[in-house]
Residue frames as qw, qx, qy, qz and C-alpha x, y, z in Angstrom:
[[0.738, 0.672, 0.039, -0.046, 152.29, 135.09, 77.07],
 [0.425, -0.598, 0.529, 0.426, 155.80, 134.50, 75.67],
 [0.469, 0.443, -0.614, -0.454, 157.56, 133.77, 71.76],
 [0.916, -0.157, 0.335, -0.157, 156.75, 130.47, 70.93],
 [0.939, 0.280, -0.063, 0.192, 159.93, 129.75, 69.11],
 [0.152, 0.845, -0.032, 0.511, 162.37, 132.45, 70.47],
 [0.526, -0.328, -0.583, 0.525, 163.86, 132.88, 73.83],
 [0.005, -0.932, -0.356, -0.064, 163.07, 135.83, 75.74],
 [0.581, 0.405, -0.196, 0.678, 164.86, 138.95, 75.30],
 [0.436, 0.036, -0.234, 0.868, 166.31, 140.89, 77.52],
 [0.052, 0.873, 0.448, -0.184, 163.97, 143.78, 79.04],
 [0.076, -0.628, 0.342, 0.694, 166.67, 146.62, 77.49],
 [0.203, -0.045, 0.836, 0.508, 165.92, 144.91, 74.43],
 [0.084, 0.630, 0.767, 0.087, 162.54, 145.27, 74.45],
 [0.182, 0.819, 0.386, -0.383, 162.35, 148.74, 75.48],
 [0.057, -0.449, 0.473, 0.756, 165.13, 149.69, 72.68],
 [0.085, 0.268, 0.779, 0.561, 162.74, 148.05, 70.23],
 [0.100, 0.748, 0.630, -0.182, 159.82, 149.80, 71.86],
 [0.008, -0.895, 0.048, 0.443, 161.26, 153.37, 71.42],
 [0.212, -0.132, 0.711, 0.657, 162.12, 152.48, 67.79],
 [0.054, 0.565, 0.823, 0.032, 158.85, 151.93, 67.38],
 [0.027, 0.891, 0.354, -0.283, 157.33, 154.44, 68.86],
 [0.032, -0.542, 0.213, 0.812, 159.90, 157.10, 67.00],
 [0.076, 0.184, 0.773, 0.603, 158.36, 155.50, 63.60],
 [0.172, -0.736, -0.654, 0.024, 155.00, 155.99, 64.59],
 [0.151, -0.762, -0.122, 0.618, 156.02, 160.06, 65.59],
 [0.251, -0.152, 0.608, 0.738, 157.40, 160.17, 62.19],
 [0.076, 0.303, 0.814, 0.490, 154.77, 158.89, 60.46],
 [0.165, -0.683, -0.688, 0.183, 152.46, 160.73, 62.24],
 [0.237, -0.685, -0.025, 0.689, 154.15, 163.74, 62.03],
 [0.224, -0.153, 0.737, 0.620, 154.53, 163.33, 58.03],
 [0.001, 0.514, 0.802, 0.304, 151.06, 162.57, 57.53],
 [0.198, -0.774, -0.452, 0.397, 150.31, 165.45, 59.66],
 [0.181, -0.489, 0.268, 0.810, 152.33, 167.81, 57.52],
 [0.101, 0.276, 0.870, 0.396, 150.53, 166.34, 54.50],
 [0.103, -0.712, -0.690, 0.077, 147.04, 167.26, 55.87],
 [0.079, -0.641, 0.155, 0.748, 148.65, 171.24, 56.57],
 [0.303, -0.075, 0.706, 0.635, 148.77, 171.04, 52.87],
 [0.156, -0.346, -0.852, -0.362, 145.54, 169.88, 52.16],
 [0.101, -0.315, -0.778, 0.533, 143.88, 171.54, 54.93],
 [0.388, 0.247, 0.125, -0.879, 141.22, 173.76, 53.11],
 [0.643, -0.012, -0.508, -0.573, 140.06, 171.55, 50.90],
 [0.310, -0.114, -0.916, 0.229, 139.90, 169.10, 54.46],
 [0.178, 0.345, 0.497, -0.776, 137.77, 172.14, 56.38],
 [0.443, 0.111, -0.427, -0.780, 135.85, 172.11, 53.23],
 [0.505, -0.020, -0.767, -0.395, 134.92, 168.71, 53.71],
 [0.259, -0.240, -0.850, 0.390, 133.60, 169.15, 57.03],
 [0.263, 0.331, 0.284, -0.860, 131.78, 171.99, 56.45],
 [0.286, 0.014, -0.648, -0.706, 129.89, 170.57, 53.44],
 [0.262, -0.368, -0.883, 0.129, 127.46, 168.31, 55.68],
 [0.022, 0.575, 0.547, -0.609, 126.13, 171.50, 56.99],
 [0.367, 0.786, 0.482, 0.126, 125.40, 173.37, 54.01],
 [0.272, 0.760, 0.076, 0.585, 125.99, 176.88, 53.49],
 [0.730, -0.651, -0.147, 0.148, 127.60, 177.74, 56.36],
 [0.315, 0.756, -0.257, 0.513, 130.61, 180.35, 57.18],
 [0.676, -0.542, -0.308, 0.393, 132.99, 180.29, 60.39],
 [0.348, 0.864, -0.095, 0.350, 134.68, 183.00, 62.01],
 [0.723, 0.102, -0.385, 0.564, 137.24, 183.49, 64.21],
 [0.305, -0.926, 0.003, -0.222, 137.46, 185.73, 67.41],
 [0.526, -0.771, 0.195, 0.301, 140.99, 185.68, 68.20],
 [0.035, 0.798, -0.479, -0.363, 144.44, 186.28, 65.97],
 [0.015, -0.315, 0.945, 0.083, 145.93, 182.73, 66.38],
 [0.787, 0.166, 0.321, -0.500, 142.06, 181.05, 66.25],
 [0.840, 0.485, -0.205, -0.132, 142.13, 180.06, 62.37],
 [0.251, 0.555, -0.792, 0.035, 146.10, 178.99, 62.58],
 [0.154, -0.386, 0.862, -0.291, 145.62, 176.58, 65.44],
 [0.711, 0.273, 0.436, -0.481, 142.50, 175.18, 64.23],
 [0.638, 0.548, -0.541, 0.017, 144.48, 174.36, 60.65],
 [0.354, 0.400, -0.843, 0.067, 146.86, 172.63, 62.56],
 [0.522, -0.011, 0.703, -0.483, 144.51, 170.97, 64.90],
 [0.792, 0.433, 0.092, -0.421, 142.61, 169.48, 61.90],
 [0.623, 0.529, -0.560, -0.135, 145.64, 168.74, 60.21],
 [0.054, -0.344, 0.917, -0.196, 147.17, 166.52, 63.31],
 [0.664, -0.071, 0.570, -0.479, 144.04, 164.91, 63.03],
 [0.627, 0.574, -0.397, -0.347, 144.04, 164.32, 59.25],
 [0.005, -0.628, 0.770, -0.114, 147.71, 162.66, 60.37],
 [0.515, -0.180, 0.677, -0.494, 146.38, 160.54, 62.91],
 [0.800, 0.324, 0.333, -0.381, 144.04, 158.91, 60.53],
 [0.757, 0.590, -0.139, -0.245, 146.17, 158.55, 57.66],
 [0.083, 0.629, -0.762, 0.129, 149.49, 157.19, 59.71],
 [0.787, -0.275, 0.214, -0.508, 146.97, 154.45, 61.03],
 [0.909, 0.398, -0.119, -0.038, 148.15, 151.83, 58.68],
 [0.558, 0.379, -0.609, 0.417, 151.97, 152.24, 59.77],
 [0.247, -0.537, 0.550, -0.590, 151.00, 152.70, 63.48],
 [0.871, -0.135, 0.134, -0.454, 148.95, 149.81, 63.37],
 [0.875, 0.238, -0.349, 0.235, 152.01, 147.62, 61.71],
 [0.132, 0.521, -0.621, 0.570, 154.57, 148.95, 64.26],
 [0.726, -0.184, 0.135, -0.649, 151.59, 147.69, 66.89],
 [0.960, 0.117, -0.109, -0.229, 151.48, 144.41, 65.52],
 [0.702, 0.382, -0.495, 0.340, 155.27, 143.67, 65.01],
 [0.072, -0.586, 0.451, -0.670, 155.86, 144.83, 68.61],
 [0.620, -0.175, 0.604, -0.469, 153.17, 142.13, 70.21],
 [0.933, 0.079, -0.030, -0.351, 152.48, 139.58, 68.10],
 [0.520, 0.440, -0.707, 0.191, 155.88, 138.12, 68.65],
 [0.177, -0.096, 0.672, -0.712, 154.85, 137.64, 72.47],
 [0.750, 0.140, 0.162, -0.626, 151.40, 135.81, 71.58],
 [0.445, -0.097, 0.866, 0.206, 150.78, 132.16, 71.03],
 [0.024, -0.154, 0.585, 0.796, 149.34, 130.98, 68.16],
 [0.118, -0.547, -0.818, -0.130, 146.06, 130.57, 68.69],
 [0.037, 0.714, 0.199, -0.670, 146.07, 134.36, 70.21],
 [0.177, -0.311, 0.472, 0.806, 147.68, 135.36, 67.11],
 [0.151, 0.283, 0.803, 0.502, 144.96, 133.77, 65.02],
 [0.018, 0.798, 0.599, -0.070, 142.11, 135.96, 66.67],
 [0.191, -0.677, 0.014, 0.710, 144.18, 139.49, 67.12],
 [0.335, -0.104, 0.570, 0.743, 145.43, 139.34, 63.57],
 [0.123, 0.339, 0.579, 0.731, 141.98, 139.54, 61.78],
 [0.228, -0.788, -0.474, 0.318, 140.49, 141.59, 64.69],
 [0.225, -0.456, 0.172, 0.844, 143.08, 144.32, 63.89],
 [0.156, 0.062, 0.684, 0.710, 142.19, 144.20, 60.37],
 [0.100, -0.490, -0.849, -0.171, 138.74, 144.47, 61.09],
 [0.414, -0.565, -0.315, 0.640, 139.14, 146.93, 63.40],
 [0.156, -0.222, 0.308, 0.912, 140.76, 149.21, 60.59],
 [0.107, -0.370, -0.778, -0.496, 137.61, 148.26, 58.35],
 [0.359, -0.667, -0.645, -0.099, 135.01, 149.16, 60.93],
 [0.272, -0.515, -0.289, 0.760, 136.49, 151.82, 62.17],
 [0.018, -0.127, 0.391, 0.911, 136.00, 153.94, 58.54],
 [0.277, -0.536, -0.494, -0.626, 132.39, 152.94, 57.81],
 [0.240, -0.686, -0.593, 0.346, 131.57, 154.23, 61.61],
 [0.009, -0.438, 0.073, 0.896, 133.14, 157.36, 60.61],
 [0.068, -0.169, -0.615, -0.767, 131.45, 157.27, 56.83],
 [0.314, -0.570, -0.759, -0.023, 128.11, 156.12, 58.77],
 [0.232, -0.685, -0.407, 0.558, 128.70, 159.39, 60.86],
 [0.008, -0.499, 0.147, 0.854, 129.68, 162.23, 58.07],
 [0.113, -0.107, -0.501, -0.851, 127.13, 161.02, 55.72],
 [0.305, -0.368, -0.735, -0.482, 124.56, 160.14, 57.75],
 [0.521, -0.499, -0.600, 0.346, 124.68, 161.39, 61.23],
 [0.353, -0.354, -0.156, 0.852, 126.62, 164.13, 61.32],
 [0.046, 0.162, 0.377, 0.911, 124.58, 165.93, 58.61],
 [0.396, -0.576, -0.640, -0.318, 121.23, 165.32, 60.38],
 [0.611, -0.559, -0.362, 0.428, 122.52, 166.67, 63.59],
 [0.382, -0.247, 0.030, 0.890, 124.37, 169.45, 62.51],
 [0.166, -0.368, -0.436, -0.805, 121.11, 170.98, 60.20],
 [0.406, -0.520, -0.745, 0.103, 119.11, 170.21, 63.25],
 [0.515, -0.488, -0.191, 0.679, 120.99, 172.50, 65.09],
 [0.284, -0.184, -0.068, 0.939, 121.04, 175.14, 63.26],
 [0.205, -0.511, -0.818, -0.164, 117.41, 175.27, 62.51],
 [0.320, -0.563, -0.487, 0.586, 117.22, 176.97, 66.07],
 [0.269, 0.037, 0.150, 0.951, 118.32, 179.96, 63.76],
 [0.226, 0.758, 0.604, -0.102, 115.58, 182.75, 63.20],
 [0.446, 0.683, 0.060, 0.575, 116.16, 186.17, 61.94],
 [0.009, 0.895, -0.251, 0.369, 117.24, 187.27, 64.76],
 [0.580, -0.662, 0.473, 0.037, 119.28, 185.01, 66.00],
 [0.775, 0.555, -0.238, -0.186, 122.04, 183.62, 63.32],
 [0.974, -0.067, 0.032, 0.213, 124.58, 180.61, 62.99],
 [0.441, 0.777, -0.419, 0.163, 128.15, 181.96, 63.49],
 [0.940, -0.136, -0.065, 0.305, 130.40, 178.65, 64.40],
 [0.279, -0.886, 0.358, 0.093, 133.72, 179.70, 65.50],
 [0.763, 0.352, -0.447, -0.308, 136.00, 177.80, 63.22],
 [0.154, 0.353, -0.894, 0.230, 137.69, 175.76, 66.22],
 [0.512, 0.055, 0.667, -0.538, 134.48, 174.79, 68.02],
 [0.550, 0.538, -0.270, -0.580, 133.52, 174.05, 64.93],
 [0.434, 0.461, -0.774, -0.018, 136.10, 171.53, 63.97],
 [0.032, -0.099, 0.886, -0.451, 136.08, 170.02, 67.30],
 [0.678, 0.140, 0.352, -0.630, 132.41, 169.41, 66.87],
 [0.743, 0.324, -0.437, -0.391, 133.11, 167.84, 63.49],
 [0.248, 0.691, -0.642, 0.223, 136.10, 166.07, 64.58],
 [0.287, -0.129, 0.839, -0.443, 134.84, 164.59, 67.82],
 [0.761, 0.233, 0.083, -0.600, 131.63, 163.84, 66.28],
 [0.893, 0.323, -0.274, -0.154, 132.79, 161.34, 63.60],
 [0.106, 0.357, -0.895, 0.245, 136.20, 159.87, 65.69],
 [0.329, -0.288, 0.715, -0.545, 133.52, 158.73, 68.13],
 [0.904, 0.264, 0.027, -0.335, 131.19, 156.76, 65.62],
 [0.504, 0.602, -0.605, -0.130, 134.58, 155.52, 64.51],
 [0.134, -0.302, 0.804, -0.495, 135.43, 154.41, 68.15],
 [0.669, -0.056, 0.368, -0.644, 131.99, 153.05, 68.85],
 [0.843, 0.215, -0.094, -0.484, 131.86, 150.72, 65.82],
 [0.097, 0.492, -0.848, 0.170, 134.49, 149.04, 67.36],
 [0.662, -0.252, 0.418, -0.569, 131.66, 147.17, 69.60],
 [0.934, 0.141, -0.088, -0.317, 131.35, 143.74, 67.82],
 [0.740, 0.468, -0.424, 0.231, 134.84, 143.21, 67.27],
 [0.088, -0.549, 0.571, -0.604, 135.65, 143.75, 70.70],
 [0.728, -0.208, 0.302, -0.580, 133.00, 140.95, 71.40],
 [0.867, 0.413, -0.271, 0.064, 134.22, 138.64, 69.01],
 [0.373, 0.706, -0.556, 0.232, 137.40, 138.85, 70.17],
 [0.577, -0.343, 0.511, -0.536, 136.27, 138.30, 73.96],
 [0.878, 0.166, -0.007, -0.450, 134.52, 135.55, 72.88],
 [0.713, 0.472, -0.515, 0.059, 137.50, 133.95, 70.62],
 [0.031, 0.253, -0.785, 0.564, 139.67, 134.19, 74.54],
 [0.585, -0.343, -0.699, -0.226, 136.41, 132.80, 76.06],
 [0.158, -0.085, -0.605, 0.776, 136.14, 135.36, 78.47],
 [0.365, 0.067, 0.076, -0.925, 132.86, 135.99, 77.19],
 [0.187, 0.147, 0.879, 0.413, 129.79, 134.30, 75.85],
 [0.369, -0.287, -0.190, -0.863, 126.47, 135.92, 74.10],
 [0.453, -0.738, -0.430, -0.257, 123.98, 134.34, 77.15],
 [0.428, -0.553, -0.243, 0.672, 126.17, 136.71, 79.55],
 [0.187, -0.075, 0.268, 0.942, 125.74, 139.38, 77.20],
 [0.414, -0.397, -0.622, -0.532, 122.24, 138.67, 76.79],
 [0.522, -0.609, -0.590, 0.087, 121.67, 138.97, 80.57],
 [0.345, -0.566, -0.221, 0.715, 123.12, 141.87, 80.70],
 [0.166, 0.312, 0.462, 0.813, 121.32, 143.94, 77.99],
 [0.294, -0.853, -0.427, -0.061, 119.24, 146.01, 80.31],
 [0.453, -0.741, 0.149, 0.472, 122.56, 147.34, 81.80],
 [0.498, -0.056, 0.399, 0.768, 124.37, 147.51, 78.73],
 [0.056, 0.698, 0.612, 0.367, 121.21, 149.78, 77.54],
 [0.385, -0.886, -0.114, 0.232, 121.53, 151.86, 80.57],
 [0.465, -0.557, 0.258, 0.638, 125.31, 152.47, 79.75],
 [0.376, 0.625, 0.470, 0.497, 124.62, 153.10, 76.00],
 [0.167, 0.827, 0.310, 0.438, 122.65, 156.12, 76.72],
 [0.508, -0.788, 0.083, 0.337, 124.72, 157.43, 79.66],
 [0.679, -0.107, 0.434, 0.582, 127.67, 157.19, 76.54],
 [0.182, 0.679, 0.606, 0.372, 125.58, 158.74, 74.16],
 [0.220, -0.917, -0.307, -0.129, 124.95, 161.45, 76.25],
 [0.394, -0.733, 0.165, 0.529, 128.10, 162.16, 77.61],
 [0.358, -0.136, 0.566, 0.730, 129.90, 162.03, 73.34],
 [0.293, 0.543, 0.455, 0.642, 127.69, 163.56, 71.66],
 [0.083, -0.232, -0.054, -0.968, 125.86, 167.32, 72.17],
 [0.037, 0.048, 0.825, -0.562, 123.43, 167.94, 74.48],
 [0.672, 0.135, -0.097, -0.722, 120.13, 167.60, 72.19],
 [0.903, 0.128, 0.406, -0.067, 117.56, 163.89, 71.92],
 [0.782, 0.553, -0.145, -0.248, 118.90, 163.84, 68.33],
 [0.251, 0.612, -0.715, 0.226, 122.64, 163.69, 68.57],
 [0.489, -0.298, 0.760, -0.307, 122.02, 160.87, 71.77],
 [0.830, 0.185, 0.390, -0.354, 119.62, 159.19, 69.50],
 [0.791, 0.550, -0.259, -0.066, 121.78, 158.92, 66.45],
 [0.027, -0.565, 0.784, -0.255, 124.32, 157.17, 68.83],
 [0.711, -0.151, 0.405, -0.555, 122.10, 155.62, 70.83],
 [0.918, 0.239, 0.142, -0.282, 120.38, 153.40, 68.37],
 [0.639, 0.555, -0.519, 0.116, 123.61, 152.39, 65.86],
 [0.235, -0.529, 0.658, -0.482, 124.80, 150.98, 69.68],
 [0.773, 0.077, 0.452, -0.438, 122.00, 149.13, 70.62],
 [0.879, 0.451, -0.086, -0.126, 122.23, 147.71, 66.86],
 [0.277, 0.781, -0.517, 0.214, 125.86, 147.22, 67.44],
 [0.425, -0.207, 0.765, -0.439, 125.50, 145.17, 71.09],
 [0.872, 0.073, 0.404, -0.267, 122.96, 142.85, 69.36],
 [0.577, 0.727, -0.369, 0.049, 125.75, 142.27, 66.41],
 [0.209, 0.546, -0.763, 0.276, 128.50, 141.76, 68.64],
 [0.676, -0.135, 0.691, -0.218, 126.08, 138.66, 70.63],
 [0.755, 0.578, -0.212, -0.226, 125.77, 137.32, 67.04],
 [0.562, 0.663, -0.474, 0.143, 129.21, 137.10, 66.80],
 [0.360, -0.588, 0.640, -0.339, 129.78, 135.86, 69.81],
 [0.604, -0.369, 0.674, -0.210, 128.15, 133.22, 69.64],
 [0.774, 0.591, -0.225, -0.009, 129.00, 132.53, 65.86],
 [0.351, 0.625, -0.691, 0.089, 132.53, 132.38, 67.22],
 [0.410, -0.408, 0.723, -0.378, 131.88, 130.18, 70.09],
 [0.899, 0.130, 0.397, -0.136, 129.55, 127.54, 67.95],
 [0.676, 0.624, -0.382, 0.089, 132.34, 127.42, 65.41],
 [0.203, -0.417, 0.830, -0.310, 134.76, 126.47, 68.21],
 [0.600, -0.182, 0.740, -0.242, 132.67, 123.95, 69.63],
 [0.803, 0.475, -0.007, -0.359, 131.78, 122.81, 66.15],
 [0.590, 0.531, -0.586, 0.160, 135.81, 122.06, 65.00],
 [0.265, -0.393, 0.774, -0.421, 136.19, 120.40, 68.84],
 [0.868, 0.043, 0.417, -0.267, 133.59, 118.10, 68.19],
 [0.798, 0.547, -0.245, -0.055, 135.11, 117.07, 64.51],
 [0.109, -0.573, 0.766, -0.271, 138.64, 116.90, 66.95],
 [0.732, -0.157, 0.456, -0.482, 136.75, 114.45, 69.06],
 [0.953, 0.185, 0.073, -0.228, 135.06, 112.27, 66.09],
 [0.455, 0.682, -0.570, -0.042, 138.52, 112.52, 64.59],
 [0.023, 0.513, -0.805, 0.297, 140.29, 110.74, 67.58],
 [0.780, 0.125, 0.467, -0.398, 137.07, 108.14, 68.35],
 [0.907, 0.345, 0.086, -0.224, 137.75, 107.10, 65.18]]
């Protein structure tokens, strides 16, 4: 890859523009992360609400503190996306031709999009079926006290990883768009991609059917989505190559 109008700079040039970058992106991240400190009870509120009535406690001094600011760098994380993702972009898409450019650009975008209804898909509809499951187990003598960091990190990891997962289509698409895929190689390999599902499943979520299954399946439905798109993007290719064709026949 190289600029397509540009000459190339220097490699000091590049990495002074990388570490510009990246200090924006520590900023912002750090800003948003101070933001979330703010906000952070009414944020642990909103992860404890999926389970219901539910109290944490704490067994060590510094427990609750570092669990605030664990929550809050995550808060960060999520809400600096939008400038990390532009620092991202301005950093490579000068170094892409234009036909890359056309597929990254609304992959990114898409990306951002599908990354929030996996999480929404996980904290209104997963994470609340999984977490009442679980505590079910309860009886009168034995009762639910979460620790509030294991806690968090249950919430925390729980819904990043639906976020991560619902990446799956757009990663195919993209493949596709570079034609390093196409959906009958994806289709001949959907026994194995099944196998690696639930081996995923099983290792990101908790170690009960439910939690594997409410991965599991939004996967599976996710893999047959992202051959769709494949091979939407590929018959749209070959569709504007043939019009190319008729163009130059005629």
């Amino acid at each position: 890859m190289r600029h397509d109008e540009q000459e190339a700079m220097p490699l000091s040039m590049h990495l002074e523009e990388l570490r510009r970058r990246l200090i924006v992106c520590a900023v912002a991240v750090l800003g948003a992360a101070l933001i979330g400190l703010v906000f952070v009870d009414r944020l642990r509120w909103i992860l404890i609400r999926p389970a219901g009535n539910l109290e944490l406690v704490f067994i060590s001094p510094p427990e609750a503190l570092l669990a605030n600011f664990r929550l809050a760098f995550a808060a960060g994380l999520v809400l600096a996306m939008p400038i990390v993702l532009y620092q991202v972009m301005a950093f490579v898409l000068p170094a892409l031709y234009k036909h890359e450019k056309k597929v990254v650009v609304p992959v990114v975008f898409m990306m951002v999009l599908f990354f929030f209804l996996g999480a929404a898909f996980a904290y209104f509809l997963a994470f609340p079926l999984v977490i009442r499951f679980l505590v079910k187990f309860s009886s009168g003598a034995v009762l639910p006290m979460f620790t509030i960091s294991r806690y968090l990190a249950f919430a925390i990891n729980f819904i990043l990883a639906f976020g991560i997962i619902f990446q799956t289509p757009l990663v195919f698409f993209a493949l596709g768009r570079l034609r390093i895929v196409n959906a009958g190689i994806l289709r001949k390999y959907r026994k194995h991609a099944l196998l690696l599902i639930l081996i995923v499943s099983a290792v990101l979520t908790p170690p009960d059917v439910l939690s594997q299954l409410m991965m599991a399946i939004p996967l599976m439905l996710l893999y047959e989505l992202g051959i769709m798109m494949v091979w939407l993007s590929r018959a749209k290719e070959a569709r504007r190559k043939k019009e190319r064709d008729n163009l130059a026949e005629s």
